[in-house]
C-alpha positions, 0 to 999 in steps of 0.5 A: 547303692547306685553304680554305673556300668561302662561298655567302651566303644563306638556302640558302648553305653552306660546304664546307672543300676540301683541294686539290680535294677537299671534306671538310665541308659546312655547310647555313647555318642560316635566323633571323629575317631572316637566318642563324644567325651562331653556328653559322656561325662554330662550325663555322668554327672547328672546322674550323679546329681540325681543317683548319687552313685559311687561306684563305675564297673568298666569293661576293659577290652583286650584285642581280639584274634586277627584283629588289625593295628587300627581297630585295636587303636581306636578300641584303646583310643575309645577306652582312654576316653571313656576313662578321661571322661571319669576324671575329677568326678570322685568314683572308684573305677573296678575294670573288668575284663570281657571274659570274667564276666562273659564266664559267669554269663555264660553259666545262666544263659539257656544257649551256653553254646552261643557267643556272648553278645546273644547270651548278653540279649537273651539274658536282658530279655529274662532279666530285663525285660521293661527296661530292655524294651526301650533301647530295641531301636530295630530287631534287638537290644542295643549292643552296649546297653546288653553289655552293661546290663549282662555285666551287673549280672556278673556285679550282682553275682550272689543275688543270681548265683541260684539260676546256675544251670537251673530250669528257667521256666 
């Protein structure tokens, strides 16, 4: 079963997944105020054509503590417009709050302690690690394409449910 996974935002992306394993990626393209929907959806429906996927898994962000009216507009403007982008392609859309899957995340890392975004990485780099190579354009993974792979961990929850708090070695 081929699926897509969307982290919203200025740094989001989309990876298509095939079972567990990741296939593609797209880095989401920043305009104006927000992202370039077109491309987003190009690329959607090429991967369509070529994956035949069904299903999307899109993280839907809530406003963070002190976070000001513009930010939160633009987060809210960014994920109407990753949603516009999904419109007339035929998918079901699962929406997924941050911290449902940052809780089970958080259950595999080997730094529980740490904020999420170094879980995503770490977790990436123990699952992930060819596809991972390719999105370090300097020091670490890509923020959004982390997300995205750390939330088909939670997708795929029964297949890594056995690397609960166990020795990773």
């Amino acid at each position: 079963m081929s699926y897509v996974v969307i982290d919203p935002g200025k740094t989001g992306a989309a990876v298509i997944l095939e079972g567990c394993q990741p296939l593609e990626g797209y880095a989401m393209q920043s305009q104006n105020f927000g992202i370039d929907v077109g491309s987003l959806r190009d690329t959607l429906l090429e991967w369509q054509g070529l994956y035949g996927w069904e299903d999307v898994w899109l993280e839907m962000p809530t406003p963070r503590p002190r976070q000001g009216c513009h930010q939160t507009a633009v987060q809210f403007y960014i994920v109407g417009q990753t949603i516009a982008s999904l419109y007339g392609i035929g998918t079901t859309v699962y929406e997924l709050n941050p911290s449902t899957w940052t809780a089970f995340t958080k259950r595999l890392s080997r730094d529980p302690g740490a904020d999420s975004k170094k879980q995503a990485q770490e977790l990436c780099h123990r699952y992930f690690p060819e596809f991972a190579r390719g999105w370090i354009p300097k020091t670490k993974i890509h923020d959004g394409v982390a997300d995205c792979l750390a939330i088909s961990l939670y997708v795929n929850r029964d297949t890594y449910v056995d690397d609960i708090g166990g020795d990773y070695e």
